[in-house]
C-alpha positions as CSV (number, residue, x, y, z in Angstrom):
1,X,-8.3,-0.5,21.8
2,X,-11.7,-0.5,20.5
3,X,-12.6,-1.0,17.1
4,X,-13.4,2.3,14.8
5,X,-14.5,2.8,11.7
6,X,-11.9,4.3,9.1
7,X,-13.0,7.4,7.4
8,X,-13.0,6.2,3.6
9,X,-9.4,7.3,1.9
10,X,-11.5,8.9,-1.3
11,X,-15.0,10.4,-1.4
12,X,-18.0,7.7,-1.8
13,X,-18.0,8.5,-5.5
14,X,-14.8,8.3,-6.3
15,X,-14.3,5.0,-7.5
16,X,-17.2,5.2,-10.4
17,X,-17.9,3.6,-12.8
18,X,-16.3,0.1,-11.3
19,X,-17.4,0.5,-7.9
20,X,-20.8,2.6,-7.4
21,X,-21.2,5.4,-4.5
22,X,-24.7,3.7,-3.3
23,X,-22.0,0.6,-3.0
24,X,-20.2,2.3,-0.8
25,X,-22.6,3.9,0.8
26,X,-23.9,0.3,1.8
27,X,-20.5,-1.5,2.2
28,X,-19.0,0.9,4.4
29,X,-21.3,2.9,6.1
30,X,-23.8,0.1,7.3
31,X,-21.6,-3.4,6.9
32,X,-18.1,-2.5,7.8
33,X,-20.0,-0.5,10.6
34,X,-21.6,-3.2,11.8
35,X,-18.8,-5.4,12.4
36,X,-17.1,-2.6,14.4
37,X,-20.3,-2.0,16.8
38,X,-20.7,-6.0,17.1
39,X,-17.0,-6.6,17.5
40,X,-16.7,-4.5,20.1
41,X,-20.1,-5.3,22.1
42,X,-17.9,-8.9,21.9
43,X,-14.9,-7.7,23.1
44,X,-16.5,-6.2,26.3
45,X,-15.2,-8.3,29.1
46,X,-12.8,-11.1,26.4
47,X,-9.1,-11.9,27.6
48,X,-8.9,-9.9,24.0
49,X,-10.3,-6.2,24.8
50,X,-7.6,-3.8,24.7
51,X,-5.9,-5.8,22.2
52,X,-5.0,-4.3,18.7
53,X,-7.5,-5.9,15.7
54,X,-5.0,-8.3,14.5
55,X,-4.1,-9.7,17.7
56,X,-8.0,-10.5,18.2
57,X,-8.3,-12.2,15.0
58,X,-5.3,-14.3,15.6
59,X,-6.9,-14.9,19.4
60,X,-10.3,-15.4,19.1
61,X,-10.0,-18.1,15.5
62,X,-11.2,-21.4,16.5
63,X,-11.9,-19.9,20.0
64,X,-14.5,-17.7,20.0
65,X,-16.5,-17.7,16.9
66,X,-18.7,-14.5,16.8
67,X,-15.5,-12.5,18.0
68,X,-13.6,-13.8,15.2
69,X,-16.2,-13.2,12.3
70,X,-16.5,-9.7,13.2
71,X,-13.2,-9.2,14.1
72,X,-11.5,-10.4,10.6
73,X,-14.3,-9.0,9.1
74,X,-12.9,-5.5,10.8
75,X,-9.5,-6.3,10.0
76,X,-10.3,-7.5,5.7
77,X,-12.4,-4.1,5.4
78,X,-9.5,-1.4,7.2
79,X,-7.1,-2.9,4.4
80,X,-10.3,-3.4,1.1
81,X,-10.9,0.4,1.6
82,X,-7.2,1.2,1.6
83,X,-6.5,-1.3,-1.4
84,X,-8.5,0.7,-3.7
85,X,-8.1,4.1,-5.6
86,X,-9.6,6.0,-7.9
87,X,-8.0,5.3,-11.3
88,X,-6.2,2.2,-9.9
89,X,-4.8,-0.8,-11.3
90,X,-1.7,-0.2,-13.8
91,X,1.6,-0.9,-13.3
92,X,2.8,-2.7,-10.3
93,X,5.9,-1.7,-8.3
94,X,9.3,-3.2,-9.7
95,X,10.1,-5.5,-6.9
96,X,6.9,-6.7,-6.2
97,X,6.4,-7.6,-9.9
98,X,9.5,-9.7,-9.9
99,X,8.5,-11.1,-7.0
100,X,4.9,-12.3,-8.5
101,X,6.9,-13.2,-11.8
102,X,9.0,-15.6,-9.9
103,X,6.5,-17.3,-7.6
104,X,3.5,-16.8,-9.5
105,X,4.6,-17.9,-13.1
106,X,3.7,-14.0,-14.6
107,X,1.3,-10.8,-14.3
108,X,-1.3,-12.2,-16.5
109,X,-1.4,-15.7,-14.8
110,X,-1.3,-13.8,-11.2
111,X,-4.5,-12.2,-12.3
112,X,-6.2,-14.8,-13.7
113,X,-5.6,-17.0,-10.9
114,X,-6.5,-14.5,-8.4
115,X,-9.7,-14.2,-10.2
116,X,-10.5,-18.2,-10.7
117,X,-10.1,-18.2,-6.7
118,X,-12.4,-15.2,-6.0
119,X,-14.8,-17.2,-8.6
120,X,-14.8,-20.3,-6.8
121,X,-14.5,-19.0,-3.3
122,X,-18.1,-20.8,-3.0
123,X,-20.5,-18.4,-1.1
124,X,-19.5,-15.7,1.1
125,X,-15.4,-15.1,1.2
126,X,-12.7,-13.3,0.5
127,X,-9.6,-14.1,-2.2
128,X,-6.5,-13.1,-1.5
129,X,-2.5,-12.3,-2.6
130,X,-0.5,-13.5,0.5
131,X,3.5,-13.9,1.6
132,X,3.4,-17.3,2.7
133,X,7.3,-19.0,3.7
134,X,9.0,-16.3,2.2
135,X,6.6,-16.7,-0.9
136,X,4.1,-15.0,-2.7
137,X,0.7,-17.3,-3.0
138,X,-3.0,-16.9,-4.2
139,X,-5.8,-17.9,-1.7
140,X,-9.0,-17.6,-0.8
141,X,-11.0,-17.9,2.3
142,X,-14.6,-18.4,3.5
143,X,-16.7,-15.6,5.3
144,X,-14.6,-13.3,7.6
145,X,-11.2,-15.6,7.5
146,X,-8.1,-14.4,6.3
147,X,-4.7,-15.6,5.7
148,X,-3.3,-14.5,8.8
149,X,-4.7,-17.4,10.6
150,X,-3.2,-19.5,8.4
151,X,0.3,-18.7,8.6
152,X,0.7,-15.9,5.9
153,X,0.4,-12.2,5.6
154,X,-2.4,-10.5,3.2
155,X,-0.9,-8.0,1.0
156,X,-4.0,-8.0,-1.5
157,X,-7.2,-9.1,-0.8
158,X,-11.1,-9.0,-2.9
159,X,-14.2,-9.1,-1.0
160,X,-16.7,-11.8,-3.1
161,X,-19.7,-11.8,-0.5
162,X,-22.5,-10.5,-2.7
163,X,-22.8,-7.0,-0.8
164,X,-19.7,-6.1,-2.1
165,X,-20.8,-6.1,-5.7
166,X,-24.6,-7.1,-6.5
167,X,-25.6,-3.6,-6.7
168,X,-23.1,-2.6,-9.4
169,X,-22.7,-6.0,-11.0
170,X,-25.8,-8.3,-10.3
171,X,-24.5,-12.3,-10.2
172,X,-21.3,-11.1,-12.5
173,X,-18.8,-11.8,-10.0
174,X,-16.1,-12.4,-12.6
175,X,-16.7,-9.0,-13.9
176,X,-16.5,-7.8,-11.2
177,X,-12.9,-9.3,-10.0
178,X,-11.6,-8.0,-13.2
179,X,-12.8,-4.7,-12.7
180,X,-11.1,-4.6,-9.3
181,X,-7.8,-5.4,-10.5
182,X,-7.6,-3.7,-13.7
183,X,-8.9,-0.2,-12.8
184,X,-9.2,-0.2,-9.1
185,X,-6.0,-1.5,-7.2
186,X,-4.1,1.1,-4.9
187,X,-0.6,-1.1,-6.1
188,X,0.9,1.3,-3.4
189,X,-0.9,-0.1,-0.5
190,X,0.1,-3.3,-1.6
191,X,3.7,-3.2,-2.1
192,X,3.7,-1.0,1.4
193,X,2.3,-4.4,2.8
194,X,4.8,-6.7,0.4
195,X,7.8,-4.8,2.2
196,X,6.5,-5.1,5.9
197,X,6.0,-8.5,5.1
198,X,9.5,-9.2,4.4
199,X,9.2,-11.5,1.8
C-alpha cells in the first residue's frame, strides 16, 4: 500500500481568513507531498512496504528514523486536512464534551491547555487531543511523532512547525492555535475518531 496524497476535503480557499489558500497551497501541495514521495522511496524494499500508514509509523519509530519522520508526518497531515472546515469550531458533540468536561476539568480549560502545549511544543511539532487508558489527555510532540507511539490514539491534533502558519500569521503562533480551534475545527472528524477510539 503505497502512500497517496489525499485530495483536500474543501477547495484551497476555503478556509480564509484563518488559514490562507497560498498556505495551502504550500502545506499541502509541496510538504504533505513530499513526505508521501520520500516515504515511499523509503518503503521500497522495508519489512514495512505493503503495510497500511499507521502500521509503518508504529514499525519503523525507534527503528528506522527517516521511515518514521515521513511516515507520521503522512499519517498527522491525512487527519490535519480532515480536522478542519470551513466555518469550523462551535459546538462540540454531546458525548465528547462530557467526556473533555470530566477528564479535562472544562471546554475553556481544554482549549487553553491545548494551546499552552502547541506554544511550548519548542520547535518543530505537533499538539495534540488524545484517548490515553480510557482517558482523554492533551499532548504534544516533536517533529513528525504522534501519540500513537506512545500508547494513545489522536483524535485532534495542530500542526506548530512554522510552515503551517508563518505565511498567514508571521511568529504569532498563539494566534494562530486560537484561530484553529475557535473557527476552524471539523468537531465531526473528531468525535468520528473519539468513538473508534473507544474511550
Amino acid at each position: 500500500m503505497a502512500f497517496e496524497l489525499p485530495d483536500l476535503p474543501y477547495p484551497h480557499d476555503a478556509l480564509q481568513p484563518y488559514m490562507s489558500r497560498e498556505t495551502l497551497e504550500f502545506h499541502h501541495d509541496k510538504h504533505h507531498q513530499a513526505y508521501v514521495t520520500a516515504g515511499n522511496n523509503l518503503l521500497k524494499g522495508s519489512e514495512l512496504e505493503g503495510k497500511g500508514v499507521e502500521e509503518v509509523v508504529k514499525g519503523s519509530y525507534g527503528v528506522n528514523q527517516p521511515l518514521f519522520n515521513n511516515a507520521g508526518q503522512h499519517y498527522n497531515h491525512i487527519h490535519f486536512w480532515m480536522w478542519m472546515k470551513p466555518n469550523g469550531g462551535g459546538a462540540i458533540p454531546g458525548r465528547l464534551e462530557k467526556k473533555i468536561v470530566e477528564d479535562l476539568g472544562s471546554v475553556d480549560k481544554f482549549k487553553e491547555d491545548f494551546v499552552q502545549a502547541g506554544v511550548t511544543q519548542f520547535g518543530s511539532g505537533w499538539c495534540w487531543l488524545a484517548v490515553k487508558d480510557g482517558k482523554l489527555a492533551i499532548m504534544k510532540t516533536p517533529n513528525g511523532e504522534n501519540p500513537l507511539v506512545h500508547g494513545a490514539q489522536p483524535i485532534l491534533g495542530c500542526d506548530v512547525w512554522e510552515h503551517s502558519y508563518y505565511i498567514d500569521y508571521r511568529n504569532r503562533r498563539p494566534d494562530y492555535l486560537k484561530a484553529f480551534l475557535e473557527n476552524l475545527v471539523n468537531w465531526d472528524h473528531v468525535d468520528e475518531m473519539f468513538q473508534k477510539a473507544g474511550a
